[in-house]
DRENTORMAR-805448 format. One record per atom (N, C-alpha, C): residue number from 1; atom name; x, y, z. Coordinates in steps of 0.001 Angstrom, whole numbers. Layout:
N
<pt><n>NUM</n><atom>CA</atom><east>X</east><north>Y</north><up>Z</up></pt>
...
This chain:
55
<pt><n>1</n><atom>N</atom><east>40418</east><north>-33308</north><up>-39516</up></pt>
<pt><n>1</n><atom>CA</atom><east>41414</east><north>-32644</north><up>-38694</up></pt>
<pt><n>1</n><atom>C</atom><east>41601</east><north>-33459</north><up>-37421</up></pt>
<pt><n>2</n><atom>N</atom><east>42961</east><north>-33654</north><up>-36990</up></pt>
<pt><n>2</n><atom>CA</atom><east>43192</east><north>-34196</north><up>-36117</up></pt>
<pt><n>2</n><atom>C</atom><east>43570</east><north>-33434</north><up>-34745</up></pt>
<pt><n>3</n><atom>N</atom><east>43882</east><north>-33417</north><up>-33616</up></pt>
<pt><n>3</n><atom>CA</atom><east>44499</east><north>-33081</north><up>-32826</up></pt>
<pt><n>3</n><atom>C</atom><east>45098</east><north>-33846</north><up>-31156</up></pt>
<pt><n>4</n><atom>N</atom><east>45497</east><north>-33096</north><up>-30708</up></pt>
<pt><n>4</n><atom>CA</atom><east>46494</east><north>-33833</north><up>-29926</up></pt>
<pt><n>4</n><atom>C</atom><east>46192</east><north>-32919</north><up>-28399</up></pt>
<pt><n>5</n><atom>N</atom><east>45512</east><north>-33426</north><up>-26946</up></pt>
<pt><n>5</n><atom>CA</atom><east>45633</east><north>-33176</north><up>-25998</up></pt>
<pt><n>5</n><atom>C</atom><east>46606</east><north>-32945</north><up>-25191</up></pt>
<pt><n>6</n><atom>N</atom><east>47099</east><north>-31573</north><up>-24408</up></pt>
<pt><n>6</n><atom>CA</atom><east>48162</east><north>-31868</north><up>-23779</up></pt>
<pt><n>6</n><atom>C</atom><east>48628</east><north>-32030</north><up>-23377</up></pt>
<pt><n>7</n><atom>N</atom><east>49761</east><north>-32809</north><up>-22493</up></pt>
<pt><n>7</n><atom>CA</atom><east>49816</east><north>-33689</north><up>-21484</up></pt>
<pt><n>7</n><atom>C</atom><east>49458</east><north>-33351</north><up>-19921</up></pt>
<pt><n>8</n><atom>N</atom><east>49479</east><north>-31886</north><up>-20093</up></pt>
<pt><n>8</n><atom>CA</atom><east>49345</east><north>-31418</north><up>-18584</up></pt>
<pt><n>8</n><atom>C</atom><east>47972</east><north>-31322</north><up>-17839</up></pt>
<pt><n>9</n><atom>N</atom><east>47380</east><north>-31518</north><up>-16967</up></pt>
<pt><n>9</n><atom>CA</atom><east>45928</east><north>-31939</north><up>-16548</up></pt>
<pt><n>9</n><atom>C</atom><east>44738</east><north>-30762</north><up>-16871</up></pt>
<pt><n>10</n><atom>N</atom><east>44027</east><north>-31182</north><up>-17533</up></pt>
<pt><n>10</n><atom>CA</atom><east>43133</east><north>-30404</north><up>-17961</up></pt>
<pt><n>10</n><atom>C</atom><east>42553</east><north>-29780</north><up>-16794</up></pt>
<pt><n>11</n><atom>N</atom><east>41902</east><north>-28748</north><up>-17157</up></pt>
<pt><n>11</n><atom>CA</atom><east>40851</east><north>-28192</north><up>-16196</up></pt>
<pt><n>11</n><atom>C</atom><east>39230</east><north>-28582</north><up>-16511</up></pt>
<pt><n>12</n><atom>N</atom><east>38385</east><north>-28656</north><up>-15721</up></pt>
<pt><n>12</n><atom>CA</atom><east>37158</east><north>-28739</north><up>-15103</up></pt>
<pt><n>12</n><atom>C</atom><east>36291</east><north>-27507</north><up>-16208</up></pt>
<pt><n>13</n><atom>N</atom><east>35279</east><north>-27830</north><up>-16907</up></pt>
<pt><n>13</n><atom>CA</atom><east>34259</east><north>-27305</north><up>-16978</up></pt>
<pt><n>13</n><atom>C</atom><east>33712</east><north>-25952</north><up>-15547</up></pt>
<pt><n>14</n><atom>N</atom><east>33357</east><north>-25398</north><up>-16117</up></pt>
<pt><n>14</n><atom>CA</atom><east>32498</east><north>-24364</north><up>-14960</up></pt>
<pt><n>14</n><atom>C</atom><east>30936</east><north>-24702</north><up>-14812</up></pt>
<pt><n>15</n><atom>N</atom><east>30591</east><north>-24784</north><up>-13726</up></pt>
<pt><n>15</n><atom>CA</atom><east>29372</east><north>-25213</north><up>-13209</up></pt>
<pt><n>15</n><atom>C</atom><east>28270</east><north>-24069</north><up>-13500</up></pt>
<pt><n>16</n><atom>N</atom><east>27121</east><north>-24226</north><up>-13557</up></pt>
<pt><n>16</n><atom>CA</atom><east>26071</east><north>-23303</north><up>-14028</up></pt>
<pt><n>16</n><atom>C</atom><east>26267</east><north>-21856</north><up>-12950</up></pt>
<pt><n>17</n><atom>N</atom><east>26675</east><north>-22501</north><up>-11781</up></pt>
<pt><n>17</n><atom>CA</atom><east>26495</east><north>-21304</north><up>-10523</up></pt>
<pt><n>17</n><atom>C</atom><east>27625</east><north>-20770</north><up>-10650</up></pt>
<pt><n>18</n><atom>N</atom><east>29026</east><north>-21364</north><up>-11134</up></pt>
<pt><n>18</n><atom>CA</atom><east>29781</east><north>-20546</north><up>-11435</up></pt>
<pt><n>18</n><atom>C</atom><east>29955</east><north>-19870</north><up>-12638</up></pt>
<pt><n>19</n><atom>N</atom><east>29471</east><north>-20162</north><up>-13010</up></pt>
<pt><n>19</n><atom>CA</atom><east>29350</east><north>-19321</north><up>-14605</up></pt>
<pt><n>19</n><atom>C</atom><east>28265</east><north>-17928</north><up>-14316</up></pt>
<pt><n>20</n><atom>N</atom><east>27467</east><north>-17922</north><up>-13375</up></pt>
<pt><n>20</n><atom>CA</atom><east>26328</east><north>-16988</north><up>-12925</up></pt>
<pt><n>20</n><atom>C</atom><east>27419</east><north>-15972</north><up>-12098</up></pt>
<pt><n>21</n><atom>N</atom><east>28175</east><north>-16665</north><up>-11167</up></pt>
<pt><n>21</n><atom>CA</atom><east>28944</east><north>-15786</north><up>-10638</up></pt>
<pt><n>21</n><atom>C</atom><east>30000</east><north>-14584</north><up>-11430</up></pt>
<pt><n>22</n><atom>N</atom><east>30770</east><north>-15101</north><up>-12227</up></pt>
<pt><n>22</n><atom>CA</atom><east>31565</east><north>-15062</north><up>-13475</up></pt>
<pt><n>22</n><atom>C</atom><east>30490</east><north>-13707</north><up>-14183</up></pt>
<pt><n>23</n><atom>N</atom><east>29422</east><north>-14137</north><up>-14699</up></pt>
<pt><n>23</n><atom>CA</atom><east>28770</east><north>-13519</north><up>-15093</up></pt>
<pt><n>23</n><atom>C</atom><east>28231</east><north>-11521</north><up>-14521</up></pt>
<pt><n>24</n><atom>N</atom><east>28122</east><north>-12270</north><up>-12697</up></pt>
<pt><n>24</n><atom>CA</atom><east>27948</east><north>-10952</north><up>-12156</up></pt>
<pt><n>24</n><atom>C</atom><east>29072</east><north>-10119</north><up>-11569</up></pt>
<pt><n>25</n><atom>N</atom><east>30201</east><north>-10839</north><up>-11872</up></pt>
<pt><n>25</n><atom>CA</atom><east>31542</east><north>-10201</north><up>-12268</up></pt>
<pt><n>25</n><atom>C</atom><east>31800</east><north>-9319</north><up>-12838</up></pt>
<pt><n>26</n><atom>N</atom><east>31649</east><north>-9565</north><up>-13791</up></pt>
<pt><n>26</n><atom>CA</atom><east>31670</east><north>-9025</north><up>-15244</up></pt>
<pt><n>26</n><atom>C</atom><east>30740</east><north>-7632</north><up>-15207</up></pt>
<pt><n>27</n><atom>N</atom><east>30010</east><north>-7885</north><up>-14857</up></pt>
<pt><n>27</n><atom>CA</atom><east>28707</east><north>-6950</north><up>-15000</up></pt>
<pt><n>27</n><atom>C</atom><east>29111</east><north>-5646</north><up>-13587</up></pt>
<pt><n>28</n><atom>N</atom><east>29765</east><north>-5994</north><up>-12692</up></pt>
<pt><n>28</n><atom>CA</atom><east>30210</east><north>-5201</north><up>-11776</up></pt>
<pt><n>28</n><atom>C</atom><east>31693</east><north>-4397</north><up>-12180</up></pt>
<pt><n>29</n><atom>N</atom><east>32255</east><north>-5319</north><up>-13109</up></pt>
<pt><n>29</n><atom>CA</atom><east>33478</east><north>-4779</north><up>-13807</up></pt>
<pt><n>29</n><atom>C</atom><east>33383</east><north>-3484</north><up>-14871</up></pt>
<pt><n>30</n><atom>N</atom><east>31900</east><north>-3710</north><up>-15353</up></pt>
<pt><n>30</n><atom>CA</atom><east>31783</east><north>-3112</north><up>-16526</up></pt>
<pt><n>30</n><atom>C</atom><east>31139</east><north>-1713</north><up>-15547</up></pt>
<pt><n>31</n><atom>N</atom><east>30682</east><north>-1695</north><up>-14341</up></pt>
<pt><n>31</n><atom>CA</atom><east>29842</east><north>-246</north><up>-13921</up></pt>
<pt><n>31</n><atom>C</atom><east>31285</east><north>392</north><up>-13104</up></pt>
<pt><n>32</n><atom>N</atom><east>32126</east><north>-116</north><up>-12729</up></pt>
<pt><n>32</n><atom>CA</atom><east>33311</east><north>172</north><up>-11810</up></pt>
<pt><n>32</n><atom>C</atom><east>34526</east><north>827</north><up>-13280</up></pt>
<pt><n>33</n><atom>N</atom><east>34300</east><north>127</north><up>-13941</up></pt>
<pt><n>33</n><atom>CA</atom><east>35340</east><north>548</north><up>-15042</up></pt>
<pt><n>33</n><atom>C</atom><east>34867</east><north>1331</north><up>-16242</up></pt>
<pt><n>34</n><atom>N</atom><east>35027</east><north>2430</north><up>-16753</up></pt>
<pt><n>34</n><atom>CA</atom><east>34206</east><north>3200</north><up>-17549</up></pt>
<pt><n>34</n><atom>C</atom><east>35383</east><north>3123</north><up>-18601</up></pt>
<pt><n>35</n><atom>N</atom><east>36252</east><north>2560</north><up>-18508</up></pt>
<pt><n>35</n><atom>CA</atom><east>36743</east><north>2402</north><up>-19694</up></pt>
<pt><n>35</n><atom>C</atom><east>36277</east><north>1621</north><up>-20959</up></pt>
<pt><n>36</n><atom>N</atom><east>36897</east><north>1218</north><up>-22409</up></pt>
<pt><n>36</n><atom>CA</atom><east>36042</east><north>1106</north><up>-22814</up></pt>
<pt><n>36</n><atom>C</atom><east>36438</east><north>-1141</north><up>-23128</up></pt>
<pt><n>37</n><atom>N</atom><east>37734</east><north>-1424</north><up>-21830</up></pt>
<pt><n>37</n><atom>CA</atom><east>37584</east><north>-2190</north><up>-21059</up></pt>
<pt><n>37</n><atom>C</atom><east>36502</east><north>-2758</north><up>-20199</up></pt>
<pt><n>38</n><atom>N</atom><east>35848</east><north>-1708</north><up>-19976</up></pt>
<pt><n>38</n><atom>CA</atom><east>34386</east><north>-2237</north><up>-18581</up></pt>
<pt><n>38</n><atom>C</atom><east>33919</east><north>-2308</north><up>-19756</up></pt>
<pt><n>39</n><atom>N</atom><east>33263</east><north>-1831</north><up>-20643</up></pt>
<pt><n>39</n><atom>CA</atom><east>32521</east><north>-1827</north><up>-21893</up></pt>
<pt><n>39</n><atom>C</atom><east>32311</east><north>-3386</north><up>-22400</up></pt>
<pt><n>40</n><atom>N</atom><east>33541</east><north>-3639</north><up>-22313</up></pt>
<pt><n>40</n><atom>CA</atom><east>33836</east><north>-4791</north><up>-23414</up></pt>
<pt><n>40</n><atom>C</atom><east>33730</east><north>-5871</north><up>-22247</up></pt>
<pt><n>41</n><atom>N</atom><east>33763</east><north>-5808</north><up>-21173</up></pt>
<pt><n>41</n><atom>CA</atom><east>33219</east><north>-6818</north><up>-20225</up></pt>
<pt><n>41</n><atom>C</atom><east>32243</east><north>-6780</north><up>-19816</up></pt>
<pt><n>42</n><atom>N</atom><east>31007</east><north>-5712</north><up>-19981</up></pt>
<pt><n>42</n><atom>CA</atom><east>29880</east><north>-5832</north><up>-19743</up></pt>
<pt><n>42</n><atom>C</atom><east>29053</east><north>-6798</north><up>-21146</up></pt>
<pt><n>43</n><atom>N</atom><east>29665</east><north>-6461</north><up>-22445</up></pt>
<pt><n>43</n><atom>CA</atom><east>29475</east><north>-6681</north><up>-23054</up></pt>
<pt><n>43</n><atom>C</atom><east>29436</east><north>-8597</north><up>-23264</up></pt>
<pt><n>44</n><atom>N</atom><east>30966</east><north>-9230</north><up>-23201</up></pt>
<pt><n>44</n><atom>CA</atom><east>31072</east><north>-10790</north><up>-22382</up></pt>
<pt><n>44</n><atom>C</atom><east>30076</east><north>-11137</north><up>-21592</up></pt>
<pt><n>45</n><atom>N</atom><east>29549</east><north>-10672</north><up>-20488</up></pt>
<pt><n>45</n><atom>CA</atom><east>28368</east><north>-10778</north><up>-19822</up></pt>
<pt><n>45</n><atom>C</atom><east>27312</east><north>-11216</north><up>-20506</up></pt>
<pt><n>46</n><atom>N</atom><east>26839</east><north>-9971</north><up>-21174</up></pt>
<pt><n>46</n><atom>CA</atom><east>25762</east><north>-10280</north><up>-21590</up></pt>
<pt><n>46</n><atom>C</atom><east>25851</east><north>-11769</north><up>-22414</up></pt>
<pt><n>47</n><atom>N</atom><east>26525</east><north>-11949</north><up>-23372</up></pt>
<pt><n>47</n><atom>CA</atom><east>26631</east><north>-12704</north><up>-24298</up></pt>
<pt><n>47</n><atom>C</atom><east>26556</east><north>-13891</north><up>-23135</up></pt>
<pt><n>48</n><atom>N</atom><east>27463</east><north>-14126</north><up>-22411</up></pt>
<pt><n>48</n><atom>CA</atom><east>27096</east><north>-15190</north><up>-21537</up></pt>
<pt><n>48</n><atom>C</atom><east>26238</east><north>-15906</north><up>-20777</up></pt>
<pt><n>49</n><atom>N</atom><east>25644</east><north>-14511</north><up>-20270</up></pt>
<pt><n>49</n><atom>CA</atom><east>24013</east><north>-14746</north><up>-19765</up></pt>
<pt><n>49</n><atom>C</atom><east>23236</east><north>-14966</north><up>-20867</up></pt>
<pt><n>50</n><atom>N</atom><east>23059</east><north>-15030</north><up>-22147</up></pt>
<pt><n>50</n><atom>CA</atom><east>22081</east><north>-15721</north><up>-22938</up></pt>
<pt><n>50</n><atom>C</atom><east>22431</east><north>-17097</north><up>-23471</up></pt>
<pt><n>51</n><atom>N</atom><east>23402</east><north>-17678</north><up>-22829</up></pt>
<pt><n>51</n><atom>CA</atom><east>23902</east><north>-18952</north><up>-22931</up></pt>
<pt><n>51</n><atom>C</atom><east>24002</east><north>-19928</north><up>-22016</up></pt>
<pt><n>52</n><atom>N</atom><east>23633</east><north>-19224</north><up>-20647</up></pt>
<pt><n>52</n><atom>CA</atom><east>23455</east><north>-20254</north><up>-18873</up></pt>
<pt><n>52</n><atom>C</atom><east>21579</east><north>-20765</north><up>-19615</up></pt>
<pt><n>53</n><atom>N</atom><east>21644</east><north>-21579</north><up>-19086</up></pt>
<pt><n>53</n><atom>CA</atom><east>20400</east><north>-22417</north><up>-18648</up></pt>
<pt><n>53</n><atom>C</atom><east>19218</east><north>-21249</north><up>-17447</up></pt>
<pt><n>54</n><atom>N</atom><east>17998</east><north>-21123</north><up>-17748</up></pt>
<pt><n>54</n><atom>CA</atom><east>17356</east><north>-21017</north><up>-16560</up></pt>
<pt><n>54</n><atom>C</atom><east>17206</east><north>-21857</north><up>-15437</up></pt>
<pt><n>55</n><atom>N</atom><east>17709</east><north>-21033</north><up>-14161</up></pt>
<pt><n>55</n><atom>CA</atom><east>17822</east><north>-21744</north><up>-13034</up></pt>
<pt><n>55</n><atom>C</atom><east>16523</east><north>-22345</north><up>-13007</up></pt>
């Protein structure tokens, strides 16, 4: 399989500390929102936090 980049400037990787931040986002989204929206972003969280590196 081939593919093709697109011409417009990529974006930047997220840094470990921002991905931690991102993370406690999420996790503040999910206690503020009882929908089943906060749910599903507490949920992203987690999954994310078992994928950062220990500081």
């Amino acid at each position: 399989m081939t593919g093709v980049y697109p011409p417009a400037p990529r974006l930047p990787l997220l840094t470990a500390a921002e991905a931690r931040d991102v993370v406690r986002h999420l996790f503040l989204l999910e206690q503020l929102d009882l929908s089943p929206r906060g749910a599903a972003a507490g949920q992203l969280a987690s999954e994310l936090a078992r994928r950062l590196p220990a500081e």
